[in-house]
N, C-alpha and C positions, 0 to 999 in steps of 0.2 A: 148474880155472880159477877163479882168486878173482876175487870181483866186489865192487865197490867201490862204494858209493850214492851217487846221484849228486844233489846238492844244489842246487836251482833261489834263487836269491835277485832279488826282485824288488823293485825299488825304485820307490817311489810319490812324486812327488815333486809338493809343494802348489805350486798355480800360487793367486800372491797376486793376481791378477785374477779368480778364479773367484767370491769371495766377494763379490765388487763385480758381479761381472755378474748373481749372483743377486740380491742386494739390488735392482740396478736394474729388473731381472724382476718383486720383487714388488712395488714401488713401480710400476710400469706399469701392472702388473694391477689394485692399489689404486686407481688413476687413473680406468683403465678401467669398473670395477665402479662407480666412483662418477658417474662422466660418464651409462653408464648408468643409474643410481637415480636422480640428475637428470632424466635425460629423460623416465623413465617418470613421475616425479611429473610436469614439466609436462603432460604428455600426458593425465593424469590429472585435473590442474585444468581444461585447457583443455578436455578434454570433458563435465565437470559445467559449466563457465562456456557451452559452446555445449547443452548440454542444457538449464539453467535459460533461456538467452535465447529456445530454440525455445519450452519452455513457456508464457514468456513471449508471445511472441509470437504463440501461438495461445490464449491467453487473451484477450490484445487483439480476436484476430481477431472470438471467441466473443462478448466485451461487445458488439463494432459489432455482430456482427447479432442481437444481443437485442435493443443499442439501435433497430434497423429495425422490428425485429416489432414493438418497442412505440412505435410513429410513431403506430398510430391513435388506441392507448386514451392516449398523452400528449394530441395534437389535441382526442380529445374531452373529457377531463377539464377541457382549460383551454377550452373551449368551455362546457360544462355545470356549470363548478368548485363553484355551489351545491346542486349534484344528486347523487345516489345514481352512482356508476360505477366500472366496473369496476376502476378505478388512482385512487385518490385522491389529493388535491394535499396531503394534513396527513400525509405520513410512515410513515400506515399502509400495514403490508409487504403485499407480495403475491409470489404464488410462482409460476413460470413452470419449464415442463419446454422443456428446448432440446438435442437430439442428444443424448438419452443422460442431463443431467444436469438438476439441478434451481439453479434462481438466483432469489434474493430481490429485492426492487424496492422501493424507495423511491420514491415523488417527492413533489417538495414546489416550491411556490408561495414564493419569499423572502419574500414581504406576510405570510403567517402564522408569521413566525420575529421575534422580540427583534430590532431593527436595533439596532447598537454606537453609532451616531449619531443617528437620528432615532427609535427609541421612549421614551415621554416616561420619565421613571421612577417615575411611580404605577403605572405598566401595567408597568416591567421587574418592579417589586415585586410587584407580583402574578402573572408567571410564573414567575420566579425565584427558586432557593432560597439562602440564604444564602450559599455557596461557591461558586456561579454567580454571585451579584451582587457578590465580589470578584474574581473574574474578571474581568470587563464593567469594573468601575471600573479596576482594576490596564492593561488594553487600550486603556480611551477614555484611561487618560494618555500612552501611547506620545505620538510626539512627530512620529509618521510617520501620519497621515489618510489618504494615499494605497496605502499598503500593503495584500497580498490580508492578507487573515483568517490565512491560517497564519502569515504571515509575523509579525503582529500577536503571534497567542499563541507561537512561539516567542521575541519579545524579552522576554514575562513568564516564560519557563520552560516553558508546555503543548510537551506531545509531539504534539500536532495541533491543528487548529480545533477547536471547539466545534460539535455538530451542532445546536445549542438555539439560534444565536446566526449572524446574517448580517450584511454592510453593503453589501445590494444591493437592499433594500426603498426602492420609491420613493414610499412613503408614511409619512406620523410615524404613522396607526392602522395598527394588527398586523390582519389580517382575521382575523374571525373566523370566518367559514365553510372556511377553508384553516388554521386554526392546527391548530398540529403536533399531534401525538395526545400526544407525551411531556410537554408541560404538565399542569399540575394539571387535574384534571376540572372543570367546570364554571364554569373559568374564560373562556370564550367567551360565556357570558351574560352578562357586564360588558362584552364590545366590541361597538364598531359594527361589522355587516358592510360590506363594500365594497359599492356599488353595481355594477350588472348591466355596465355600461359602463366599468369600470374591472376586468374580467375581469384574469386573469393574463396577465404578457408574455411571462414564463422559467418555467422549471423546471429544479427542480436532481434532476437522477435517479442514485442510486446501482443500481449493478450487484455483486452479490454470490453467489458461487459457493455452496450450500451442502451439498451434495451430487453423487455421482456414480453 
């Protein structure tokens, strides 16, 4: 019995929509993978943007009740302001521990700070240094008297107020039992102190984290 091989022939034939349905497959998935890497990035910003606000947020909370705790020795400093106490009205820091962390304290009395308006300028010249008292002049020319202080040294170019330097002393003499610590030394034995009766109204108190 002869046997004869037997020959399979298979025809493959290109379907010219196949290259196009791929193409659109991987441009979907490009689509896709990209919508995703979108999302995760906002999702990513917006949980640094809600993590910075909480911090935010309970930093605030932390200043108020530092500022509480310190209701009494402010009161009594500007009660006693010619006296030895525990928080003093001339800027010298003081350091306070609160939940865990430690925060620095300023306060200060406006009456012993340089007024932009009313201290004369024998007296700015004697607290101030050179490139403070261009300062002060370049300020008092603004053209806006009403403006807060920041607002004042941001139209000369400062990147903040001046902590040497207020326009809420309601007196033309700087006190000198409240002037700042950061003036020259010994420059409070050339001013008159305030009288007993003309004690401090405000205080300007900074709050400052400086450890944890």
């Amino acid at each position: 019995m002869q046997m004869f091989p037997m020959t399979y022939r298979v025809e493959i034939s290109r379907n010219p929509r196949r290259g196009v349905v791929l193409i659109a497959t991987l441009a979907s998935l490009i689509l896709v993978m990209g919508l995703i890497t979108l999302l995760q990035a906002r999702s990513l910003a917006a949980t640094k943007v809600m993590k910075r606000l909480a911090n935010n947020h309970q930093l605030a909370l932390d200043h108020s009740s530092v500022r509480e705790m310190l209701r009494p020795l402010v009161g009594e400093a500007m009660i006693r302001f010619d006296e030895e106490t525990t928080l003093r009205l001339n800027s010298t820091p003081l350091r306070v521990e609160f939940d865990g962390a430690t925060y620095e304290i300023t306060a200060q009395d406006p009456g012993g700070l340089v007024d932009l308006y009313r201290t004369p300028p024998s007296v700015a010249d004697l607290l101030l240094t050179s490139p403070q008292l261009r300062e002060l002049q370049a300020m008092k020319a603004v053209e806006a008297r009403g403006l807060p202080l920041r607002q004042l040294a941001a139209q000369v170019g400062l990147a903040e107020a001046p902590t040497w330097l207020t326009t809420r002393s309601r007196e033309r003499r700087v006190n000198a039992v409240t002037l700042a610590e950061f003036y020259p030394n010994g420059a409070e034995q050339v001013l008159v102190p305030r009288p007993d009766h003309r004690q401090p109204r405000e205080v300007v108190l900074d709050i400052r984290k400086v450890a944890e």
